[in-house]
DSSP file (Angstrom, degrees, kcal/mol; ACC not computed):
  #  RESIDUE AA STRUCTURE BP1 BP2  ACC     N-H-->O    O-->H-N    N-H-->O    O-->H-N    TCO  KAPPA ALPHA  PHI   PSI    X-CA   Y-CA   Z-CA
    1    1 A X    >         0   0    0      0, 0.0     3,-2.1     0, 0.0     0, 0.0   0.000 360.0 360.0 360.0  97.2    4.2   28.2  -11.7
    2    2 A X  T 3   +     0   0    0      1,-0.3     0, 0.0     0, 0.0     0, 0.0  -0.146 360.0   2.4 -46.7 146.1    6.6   29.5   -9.2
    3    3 A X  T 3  S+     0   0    0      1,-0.1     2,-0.3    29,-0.0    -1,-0.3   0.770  84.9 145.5  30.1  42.2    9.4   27.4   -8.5
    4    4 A X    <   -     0   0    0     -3,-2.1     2,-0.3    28,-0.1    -1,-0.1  -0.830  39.7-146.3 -93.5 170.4    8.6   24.8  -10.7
    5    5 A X        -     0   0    0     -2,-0.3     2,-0.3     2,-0.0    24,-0.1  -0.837  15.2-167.7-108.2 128.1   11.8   22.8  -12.4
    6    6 A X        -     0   0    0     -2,-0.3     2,-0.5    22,-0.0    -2,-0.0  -0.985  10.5-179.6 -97.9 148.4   11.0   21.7  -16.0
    7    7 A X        +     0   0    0     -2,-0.3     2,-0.1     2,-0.1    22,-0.1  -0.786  11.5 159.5-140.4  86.5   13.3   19.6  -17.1
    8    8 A X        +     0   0    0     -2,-0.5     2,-0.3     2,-0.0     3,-0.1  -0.514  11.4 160.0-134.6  64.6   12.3   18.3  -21.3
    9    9 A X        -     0   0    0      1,-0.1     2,-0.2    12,-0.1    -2,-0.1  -0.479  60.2 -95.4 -52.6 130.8   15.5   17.2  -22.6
   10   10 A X        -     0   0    0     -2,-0.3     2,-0.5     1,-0.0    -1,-0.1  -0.251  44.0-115.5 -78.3 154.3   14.3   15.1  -25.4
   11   11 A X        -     0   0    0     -2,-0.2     2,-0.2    -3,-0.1     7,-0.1  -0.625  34.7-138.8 -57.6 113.0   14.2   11.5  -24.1
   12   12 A X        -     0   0    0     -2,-0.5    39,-0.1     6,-0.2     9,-0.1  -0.551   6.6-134.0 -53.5 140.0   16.5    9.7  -25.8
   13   13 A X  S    S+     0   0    0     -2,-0.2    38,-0.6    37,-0.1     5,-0.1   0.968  72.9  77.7 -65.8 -65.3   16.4    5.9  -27.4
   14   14 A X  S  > S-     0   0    0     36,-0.1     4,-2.0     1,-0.1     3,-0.2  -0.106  78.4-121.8 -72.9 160.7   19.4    4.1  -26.5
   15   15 A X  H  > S+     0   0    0      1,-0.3     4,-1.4     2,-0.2     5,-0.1   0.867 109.4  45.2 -60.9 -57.9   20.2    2.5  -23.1
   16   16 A X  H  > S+     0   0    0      1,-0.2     4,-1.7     2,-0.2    -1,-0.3   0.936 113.9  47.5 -60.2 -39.8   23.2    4.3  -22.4
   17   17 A X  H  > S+     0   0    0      2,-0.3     4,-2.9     1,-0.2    -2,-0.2   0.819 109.3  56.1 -62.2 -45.0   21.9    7.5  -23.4
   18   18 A X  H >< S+     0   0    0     -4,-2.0     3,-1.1     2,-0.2     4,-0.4   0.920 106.0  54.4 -52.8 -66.9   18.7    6.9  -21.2
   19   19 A X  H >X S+     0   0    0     -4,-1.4     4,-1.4     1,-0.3     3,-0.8   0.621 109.2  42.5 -90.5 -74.6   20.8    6.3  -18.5
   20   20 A X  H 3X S+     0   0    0     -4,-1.7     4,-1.0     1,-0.2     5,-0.4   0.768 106.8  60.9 -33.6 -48.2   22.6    9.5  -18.7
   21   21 A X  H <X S+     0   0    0     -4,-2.9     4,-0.9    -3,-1.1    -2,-0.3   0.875 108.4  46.9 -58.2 -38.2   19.3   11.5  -19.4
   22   22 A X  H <> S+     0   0    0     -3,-0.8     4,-1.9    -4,-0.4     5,-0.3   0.982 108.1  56.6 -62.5 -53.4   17.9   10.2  -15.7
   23   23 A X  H >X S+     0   0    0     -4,-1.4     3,-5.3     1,-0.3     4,-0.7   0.769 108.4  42.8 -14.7-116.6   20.9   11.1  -14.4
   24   24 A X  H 3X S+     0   0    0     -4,-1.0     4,-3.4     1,-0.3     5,-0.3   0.827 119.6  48.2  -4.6 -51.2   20.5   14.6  -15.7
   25   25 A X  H 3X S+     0   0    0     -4,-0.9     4,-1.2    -5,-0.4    -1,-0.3   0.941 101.9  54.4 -42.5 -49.9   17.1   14.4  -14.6
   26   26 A X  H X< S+     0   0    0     -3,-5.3     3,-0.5    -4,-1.9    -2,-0.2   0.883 115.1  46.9 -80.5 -50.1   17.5   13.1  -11.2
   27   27 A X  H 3< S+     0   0    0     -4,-0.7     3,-0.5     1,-0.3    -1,-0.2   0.752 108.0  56.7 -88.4 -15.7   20.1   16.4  -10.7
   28   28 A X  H 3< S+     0   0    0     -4,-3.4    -1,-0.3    -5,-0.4     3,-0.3   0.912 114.2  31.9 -87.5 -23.8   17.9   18.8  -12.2
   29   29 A X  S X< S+     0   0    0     -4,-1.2     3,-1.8    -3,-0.5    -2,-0.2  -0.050  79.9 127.2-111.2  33.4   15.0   18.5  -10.2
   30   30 A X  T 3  S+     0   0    0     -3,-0.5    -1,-0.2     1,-0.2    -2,-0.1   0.927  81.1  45.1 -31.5 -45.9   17.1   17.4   -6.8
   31   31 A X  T 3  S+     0   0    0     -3,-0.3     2,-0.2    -4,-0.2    -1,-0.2   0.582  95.6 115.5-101.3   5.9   15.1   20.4   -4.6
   32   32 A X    <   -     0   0    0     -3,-1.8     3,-0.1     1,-0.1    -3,-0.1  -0.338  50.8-163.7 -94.1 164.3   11.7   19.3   -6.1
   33   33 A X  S    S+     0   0    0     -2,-0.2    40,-1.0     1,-0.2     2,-0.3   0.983  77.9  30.4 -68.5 -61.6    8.6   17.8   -4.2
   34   34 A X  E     -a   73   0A   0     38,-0.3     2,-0.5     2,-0.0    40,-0.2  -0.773  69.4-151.6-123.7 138.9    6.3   16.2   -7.0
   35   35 A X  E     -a   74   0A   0     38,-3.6    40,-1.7    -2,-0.3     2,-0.6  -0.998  12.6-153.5-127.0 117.5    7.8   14.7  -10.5
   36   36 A X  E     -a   75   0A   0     -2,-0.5     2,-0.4    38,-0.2    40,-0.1  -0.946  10.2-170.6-103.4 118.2    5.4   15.0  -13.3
   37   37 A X  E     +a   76   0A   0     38,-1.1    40,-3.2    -2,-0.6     2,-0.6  -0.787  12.7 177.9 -83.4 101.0    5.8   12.3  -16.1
   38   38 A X        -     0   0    0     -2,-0.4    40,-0.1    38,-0.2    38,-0.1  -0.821  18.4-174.0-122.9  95.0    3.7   12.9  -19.3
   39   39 A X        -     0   0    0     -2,-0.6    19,-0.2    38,-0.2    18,-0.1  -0.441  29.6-132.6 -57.9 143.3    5.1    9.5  -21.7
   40   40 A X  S    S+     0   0    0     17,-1.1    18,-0.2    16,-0.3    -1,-0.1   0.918 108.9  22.2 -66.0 -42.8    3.7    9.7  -25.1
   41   41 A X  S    S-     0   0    0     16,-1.9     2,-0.4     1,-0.2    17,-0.2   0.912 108.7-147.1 -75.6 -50.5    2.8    5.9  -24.8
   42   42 A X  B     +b   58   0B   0     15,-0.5    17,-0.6    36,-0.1     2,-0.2  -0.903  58.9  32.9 118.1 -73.1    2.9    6.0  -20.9
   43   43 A X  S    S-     0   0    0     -2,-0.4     2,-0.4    15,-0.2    17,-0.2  -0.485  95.1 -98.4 176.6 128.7    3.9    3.1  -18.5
   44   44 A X        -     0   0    0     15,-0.5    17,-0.2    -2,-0.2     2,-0.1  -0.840  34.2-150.6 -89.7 123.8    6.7    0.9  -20.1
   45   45 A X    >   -     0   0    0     -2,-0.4     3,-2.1     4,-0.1    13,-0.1  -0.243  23.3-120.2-156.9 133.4    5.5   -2.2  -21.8
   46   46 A X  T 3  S+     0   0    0      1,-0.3    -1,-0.0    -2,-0.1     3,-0.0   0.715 114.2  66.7 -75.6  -5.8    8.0   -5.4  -22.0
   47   47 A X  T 3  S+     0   0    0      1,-0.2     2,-0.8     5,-0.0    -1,-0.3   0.582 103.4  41.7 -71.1 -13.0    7.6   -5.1  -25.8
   48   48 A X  S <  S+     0   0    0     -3,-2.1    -1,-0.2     7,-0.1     2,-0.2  -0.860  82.6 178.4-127.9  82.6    9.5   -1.6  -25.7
   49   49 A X    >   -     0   0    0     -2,-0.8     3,-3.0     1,-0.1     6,-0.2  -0.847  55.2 -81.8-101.0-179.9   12.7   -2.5  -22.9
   50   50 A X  T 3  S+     0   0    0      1,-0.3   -35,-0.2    -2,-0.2     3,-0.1  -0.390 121.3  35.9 -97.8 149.7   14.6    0.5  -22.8
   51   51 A X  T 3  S+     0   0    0      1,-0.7    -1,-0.3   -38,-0.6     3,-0.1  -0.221  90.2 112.7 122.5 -31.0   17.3    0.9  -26.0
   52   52 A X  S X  S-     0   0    0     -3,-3.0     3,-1.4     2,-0.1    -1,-0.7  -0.403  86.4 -90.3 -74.8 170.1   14.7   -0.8  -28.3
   53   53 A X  T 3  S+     0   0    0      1,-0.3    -1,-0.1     2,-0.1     0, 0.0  -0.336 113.0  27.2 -31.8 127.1   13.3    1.9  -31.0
   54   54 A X  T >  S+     0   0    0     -3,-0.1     3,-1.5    -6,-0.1    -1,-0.3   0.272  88.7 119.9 102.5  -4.9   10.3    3.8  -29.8
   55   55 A X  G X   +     0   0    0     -3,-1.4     3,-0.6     1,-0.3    -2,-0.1   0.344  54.3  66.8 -32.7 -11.3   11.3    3.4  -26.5
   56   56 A X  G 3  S+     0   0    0      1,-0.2    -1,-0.3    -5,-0.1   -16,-0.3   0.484  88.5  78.8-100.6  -3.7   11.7    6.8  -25.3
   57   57 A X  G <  S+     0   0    0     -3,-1.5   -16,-1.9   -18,-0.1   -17,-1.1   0.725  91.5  53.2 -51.2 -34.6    7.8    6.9  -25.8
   58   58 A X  B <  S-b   42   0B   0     -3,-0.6     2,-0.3   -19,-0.2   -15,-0.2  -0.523  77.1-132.9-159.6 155.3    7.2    5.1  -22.6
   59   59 A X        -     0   0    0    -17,-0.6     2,-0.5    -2,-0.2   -15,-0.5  -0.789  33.1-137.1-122.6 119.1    8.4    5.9  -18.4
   60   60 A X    >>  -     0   0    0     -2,-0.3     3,-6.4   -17,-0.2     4,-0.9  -0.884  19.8-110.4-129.4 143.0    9.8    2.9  -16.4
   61   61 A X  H 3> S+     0   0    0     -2,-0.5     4,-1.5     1,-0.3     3,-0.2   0.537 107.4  50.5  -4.9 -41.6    9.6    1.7  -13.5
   62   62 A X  H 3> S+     0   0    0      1,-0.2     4,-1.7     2,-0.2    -1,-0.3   0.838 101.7  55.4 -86.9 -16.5   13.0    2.5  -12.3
   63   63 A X  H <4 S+     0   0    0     -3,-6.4    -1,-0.2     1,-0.2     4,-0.2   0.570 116.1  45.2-101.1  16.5   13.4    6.0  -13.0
   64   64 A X  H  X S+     0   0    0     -4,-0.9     4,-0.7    -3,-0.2    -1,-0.2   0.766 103.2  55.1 -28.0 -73.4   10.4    6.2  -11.1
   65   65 A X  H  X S+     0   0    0     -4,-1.5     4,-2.6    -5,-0.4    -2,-0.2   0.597 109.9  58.4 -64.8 -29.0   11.4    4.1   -8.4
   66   66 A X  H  X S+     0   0    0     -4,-1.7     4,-2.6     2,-0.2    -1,-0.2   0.868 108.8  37.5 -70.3 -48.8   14.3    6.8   -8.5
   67   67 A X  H  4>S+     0   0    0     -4,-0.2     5,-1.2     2,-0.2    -2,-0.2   0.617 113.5  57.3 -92.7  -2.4   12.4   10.0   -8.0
   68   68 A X  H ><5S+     0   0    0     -4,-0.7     3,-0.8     3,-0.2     4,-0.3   0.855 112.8  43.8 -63.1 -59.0   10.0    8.0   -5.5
   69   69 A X  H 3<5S+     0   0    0     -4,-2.6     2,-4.2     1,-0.2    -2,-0.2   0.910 105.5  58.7 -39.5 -55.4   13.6    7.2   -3.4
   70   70 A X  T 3<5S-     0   0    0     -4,-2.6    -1,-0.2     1,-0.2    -3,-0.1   0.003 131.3-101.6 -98.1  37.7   14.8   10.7   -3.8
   71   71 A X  T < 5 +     0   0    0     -2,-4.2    -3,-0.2    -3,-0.8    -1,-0.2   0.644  68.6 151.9  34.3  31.2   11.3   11.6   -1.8
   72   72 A X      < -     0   0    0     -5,-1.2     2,-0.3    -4,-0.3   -38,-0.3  -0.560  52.1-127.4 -67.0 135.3    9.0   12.8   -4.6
   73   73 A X  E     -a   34   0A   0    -40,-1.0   -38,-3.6    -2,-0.2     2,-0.3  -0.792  33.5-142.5 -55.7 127.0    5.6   12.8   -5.1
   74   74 A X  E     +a   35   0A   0     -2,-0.3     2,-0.4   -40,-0.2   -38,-0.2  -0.589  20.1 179.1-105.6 151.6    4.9   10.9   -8.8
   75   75 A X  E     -a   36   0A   0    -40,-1.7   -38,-1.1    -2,-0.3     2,-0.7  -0.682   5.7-171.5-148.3  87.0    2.2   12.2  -11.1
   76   76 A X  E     -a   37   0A   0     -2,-0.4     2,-0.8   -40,-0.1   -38,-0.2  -0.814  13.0-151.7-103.2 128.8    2.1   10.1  -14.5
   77   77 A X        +     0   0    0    -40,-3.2     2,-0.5    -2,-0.7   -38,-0.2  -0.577  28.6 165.5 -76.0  90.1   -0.5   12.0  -17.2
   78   78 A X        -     0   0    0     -2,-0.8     2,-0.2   -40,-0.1   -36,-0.1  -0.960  12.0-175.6-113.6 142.4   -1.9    8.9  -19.5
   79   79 A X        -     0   0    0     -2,-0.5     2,-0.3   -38,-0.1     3,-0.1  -0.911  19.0-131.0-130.9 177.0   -4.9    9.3  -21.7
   80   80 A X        -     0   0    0     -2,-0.2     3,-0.0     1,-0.2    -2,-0.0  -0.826  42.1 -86.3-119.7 151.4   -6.7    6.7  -23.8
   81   81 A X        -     0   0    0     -2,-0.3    -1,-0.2     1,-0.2     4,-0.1   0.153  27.0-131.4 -45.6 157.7   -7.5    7.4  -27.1
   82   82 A X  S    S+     0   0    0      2,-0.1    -1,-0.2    -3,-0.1    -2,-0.0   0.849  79.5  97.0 -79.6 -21.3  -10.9    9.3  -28.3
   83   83 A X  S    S-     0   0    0      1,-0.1    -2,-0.0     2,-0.1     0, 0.0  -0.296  87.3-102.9 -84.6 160.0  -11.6    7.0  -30.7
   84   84 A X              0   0    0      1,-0.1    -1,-0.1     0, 0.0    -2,-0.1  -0.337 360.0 360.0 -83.3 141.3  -14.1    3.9  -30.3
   85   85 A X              0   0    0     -4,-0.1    -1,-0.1     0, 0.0    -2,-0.1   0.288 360.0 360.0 -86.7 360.0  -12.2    0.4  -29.7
């Protein structure tokens, strides 16, 4: 893909760390149009807030809301499991 940015630093758990990983984020894809987000869990869930374990599974709302400001198109990938509920 010509000129696309990736930027897959592994996500980190804790709060400060997160915080510093958008950061990072935010500056590596500065010039870009569209931010694609593939969570392993997807959407973040108030059971997971960001620092707790297993939190870096899951995308939230502000560091969205960040690459929305910063004029971006957002593209979050979720699928649901194959198997029958």
């Amino acid at each position: 893909m010509p000129g696309a940015v990736f930027f897959n630093d592994e996500t980190p758990t804790g709060k400060e760390e997160r915080g510093a990983w958008h950061a990072n984020a935010m500056k590596a894809t500065a010039d870009a149009d569209l931010a694609f987000f593939d969570p392993d869990n997807g959407l973040s869930v108030a059971s997971f807030p960001k620092g707790r374990k297993s939190s870096d599974k899951y995308v939230f709302d502000d560091e969205l809301a960040d690459h929305y400001a910063a004029g971006r198109s957002l593209l979050v990938y979720q699928h649901y499991s194959r198997r029958p509920r």
